[in-house]
C-alpha positions in Angstrom: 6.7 19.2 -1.7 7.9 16.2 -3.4 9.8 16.8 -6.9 6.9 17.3 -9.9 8.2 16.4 -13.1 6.8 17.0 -16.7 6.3 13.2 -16.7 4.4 12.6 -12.7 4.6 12.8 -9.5 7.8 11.8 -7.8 6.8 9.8 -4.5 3.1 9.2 -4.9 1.4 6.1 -4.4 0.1 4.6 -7.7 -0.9 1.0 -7.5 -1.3 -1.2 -4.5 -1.4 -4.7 -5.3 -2.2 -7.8 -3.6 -0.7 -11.3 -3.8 -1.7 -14.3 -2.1 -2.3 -18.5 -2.8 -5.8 -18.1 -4.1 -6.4 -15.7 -6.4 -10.8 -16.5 -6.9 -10.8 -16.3 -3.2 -8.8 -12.9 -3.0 -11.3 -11.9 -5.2 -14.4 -12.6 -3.7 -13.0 -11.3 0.0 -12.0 -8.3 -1.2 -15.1 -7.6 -3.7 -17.2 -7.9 -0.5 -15.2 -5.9 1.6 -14.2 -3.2 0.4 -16.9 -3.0 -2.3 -14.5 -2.6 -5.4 -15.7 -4.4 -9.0 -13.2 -6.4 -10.2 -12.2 -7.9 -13.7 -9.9 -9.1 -15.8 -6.5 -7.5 -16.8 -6.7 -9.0 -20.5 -3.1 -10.1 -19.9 -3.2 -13.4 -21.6 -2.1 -16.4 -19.2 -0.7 -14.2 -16.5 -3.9 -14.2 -14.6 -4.1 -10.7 -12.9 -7.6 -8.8 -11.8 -8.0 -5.5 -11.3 -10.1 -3.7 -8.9 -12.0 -0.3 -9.7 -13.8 2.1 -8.0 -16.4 3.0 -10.7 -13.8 2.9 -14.3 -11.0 4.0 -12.0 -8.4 1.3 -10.7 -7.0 1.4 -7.9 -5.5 -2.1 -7.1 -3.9 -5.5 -8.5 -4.3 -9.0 -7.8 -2.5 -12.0 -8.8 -1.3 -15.4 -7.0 2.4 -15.4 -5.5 4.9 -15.8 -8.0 7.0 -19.6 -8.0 10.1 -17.5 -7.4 8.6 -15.3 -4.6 7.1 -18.5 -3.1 10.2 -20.4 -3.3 11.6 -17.2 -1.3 8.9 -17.8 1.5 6.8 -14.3 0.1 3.8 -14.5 2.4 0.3 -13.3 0.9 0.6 -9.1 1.2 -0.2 -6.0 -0.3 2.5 -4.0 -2.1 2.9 -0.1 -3.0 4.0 1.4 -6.0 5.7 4.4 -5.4 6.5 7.2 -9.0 9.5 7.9 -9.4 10.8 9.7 -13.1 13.6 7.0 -13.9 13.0 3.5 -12.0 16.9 2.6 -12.8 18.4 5.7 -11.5 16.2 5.3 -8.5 17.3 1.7 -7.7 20.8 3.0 -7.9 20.2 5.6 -5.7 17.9 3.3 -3.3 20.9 1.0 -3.0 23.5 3.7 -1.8 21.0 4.9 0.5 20.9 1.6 2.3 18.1 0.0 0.6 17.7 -3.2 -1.2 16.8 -3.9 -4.7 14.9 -7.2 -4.7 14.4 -7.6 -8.9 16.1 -5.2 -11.1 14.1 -3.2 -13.3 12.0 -4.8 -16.0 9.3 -3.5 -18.3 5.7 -4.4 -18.2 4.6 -3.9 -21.4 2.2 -1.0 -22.6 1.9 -0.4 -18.6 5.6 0.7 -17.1 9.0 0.3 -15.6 9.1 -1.3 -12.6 11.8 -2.8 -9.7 10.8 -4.6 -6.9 12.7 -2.9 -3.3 12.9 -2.4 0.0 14.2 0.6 2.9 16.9 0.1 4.9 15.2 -1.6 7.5 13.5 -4.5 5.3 10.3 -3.1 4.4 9.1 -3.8 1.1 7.5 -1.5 -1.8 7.7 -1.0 -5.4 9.0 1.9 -7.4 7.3 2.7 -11.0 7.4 4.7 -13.9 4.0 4.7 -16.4 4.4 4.4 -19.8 1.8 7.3 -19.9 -1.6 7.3 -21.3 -5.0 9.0 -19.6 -6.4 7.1 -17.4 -9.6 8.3 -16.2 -9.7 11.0 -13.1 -9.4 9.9 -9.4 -12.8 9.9 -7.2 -13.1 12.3 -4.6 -9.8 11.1 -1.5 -12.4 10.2 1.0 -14.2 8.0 -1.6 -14.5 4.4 -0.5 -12.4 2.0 -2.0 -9.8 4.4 -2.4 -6.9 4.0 0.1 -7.2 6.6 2.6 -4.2 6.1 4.7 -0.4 4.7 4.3 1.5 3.3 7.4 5.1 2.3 7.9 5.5 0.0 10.7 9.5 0.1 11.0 11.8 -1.0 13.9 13.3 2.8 13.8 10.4 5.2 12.5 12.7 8.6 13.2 15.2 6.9 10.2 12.7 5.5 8.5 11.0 9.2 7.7 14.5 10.6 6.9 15.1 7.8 4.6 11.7 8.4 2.9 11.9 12.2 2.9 15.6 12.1 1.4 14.3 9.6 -1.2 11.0 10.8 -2.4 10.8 14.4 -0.9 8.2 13.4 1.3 7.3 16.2 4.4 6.7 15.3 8.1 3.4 16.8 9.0 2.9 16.5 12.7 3.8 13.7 15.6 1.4 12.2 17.7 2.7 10.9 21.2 1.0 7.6 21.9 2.4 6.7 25.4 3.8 3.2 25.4 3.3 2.8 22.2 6.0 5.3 21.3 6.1 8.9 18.8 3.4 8.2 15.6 5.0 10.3 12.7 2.9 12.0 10.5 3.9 12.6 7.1 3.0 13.7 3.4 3.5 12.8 0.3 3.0 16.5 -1.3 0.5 14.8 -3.9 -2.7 14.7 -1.0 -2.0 11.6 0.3 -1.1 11.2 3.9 0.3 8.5 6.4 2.0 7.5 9.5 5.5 6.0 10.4 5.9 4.3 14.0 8.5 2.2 16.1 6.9 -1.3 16.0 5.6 -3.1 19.0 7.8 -5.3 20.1 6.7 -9.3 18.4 5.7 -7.5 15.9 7.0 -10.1 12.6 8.9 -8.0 10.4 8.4 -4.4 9.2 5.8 -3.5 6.8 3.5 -1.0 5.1 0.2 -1.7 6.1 -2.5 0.4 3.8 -5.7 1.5 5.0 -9.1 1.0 2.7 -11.8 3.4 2.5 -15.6 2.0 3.6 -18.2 3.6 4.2 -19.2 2.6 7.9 -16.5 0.7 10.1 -18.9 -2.1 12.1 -20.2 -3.0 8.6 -17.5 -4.0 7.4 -16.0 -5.9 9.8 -19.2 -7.9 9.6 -18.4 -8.4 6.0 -14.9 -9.5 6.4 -15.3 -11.8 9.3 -18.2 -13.1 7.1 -15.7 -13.8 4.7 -13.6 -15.5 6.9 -11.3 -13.0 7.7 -9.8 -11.9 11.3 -9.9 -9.0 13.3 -6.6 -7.9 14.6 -6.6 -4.3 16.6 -9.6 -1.9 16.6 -12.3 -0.5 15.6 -10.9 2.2 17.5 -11.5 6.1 16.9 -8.4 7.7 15.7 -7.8 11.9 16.1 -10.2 13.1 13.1 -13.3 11.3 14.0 -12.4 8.8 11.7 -12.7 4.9 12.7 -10.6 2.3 12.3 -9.8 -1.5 12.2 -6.6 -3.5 11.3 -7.4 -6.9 9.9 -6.3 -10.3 8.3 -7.9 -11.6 5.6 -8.4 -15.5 5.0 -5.0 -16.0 3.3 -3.2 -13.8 6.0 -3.2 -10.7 4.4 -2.8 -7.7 7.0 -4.9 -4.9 5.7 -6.5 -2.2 7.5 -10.0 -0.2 6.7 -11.0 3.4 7.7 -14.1 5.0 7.8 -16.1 8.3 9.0 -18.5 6.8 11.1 -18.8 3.3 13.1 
């Protein structure tokens, strides 16, 4: 089990947040979608929303930063990943083979944060709260919630000893896909769960790719393609039962959804 500290969770997923060119449009997409109520941060000019199952967020949204555009940053989602000390874990990050993209800076009355990526280029974020009580978490399976974490990494036997050595994370299982290669299972040790793979070759990149909660998979596709949005793989069944569908929304987002029934 990942380290537990008397401040959090070392190695959970926290926050996901989205960035893209249009930040109305992300809203509307994603309201639809997925089915979260969004609203205002209250953060002055910055213009950030935040979406909720019920009074519990679970995601950001704001338009690309200038600097991150000038850098190319395409619209994504982003992770943010606990860790007890952001600083110390940037340092450590780096000397693991990592990158530290922007330096730690505060956020204030919300956390520490650094922008980063593994040694093979994917990108996430590591964060420390500034504490506070937010309200309890829904039920995992809830929809809305994110329901699944995947790694799509050009090596994903280094990529889960890089995450294990760095957040304490545990490999659960492995799944052999044929010639798509070894699917590694893995947990957090704070109930959430993922998968780390090889990607197929073209693939653009390596990435985290984070799978939404719905209630009924056909459904929503309907919704997103409604929307304007683009089917990419799927829906396909997946061991569990469960359905799934990996997706693009109309800014190019890659995103996935999971649900128990098609």
């Amino acid at each position: 089990m990942a380290e537990e500290t008397t401040q959090g969770p070392k190695g959970k997923f926290v926050w996901y947040e989205y960035m893209g060119d249009d930040l109305a449009g992300a809203e509307d997409f994603y309201a639809e979608v997925v089915g979260w109520k969004i609203k205002d941060a209250g953060m002055g000019d910055f213009a950030y929303r935040i979406g909720s199952v019920g009074e519990y967020g679970v995601v950001g949204l704001m338009n690309i930063p200038a600097e991150a555009k000038a850098m190319g940053t395409p619209a994504c989602w982003t992770g943010y990943i606990w860790v007890p000390d952001v600083d110390a874990a940037c340092v450590q990050l780096a000397a693991d083979g990592g990158q530290v993209m922007r330096p730690a800076s505060d956020i204030p009355g919300v956390g520490r944060f650094a922008v980063v990526a593994d040694p093979q280029g994917a990108v996430f974020m590591l964060f420390r709260d500034a504490g506070g009580n937010p309200p309890p978490p829904p039920a995992p399976n809830t929809a809305g919630l994110v329901g699944w974490h995947e790694l799509h990494a050009n090596d994903g036997v280094a990529a889960l000893k890089f995450y294990s050595d760095t957040f304490g994370w545990k490999k659960d299982s492995e799944f052999d896909m044929g010639p798509m290669g070894v699917y590694h299972l893995f947990s957090t040790g704070h109930g959430e769960f993922g998968g780390m793979m090889t990607k197929a070759p073209g693939t653009p990149g390596t990435f985290w790719l984070y799978y939404f909660n719905v209630d009924a998979i056909d459904a929503a596709i309907e919704r997103l393609t409604a929307k304007g949005g683009k089917v990419g793989h799927g829906p396909m069944e997946v061991p569990g039962g469960l359905w799934v569908v990996q997706a693009v929304d109309q800014q190019g987002g890659y995103f996935a959804l999971v649900a128990p029934k098609r």
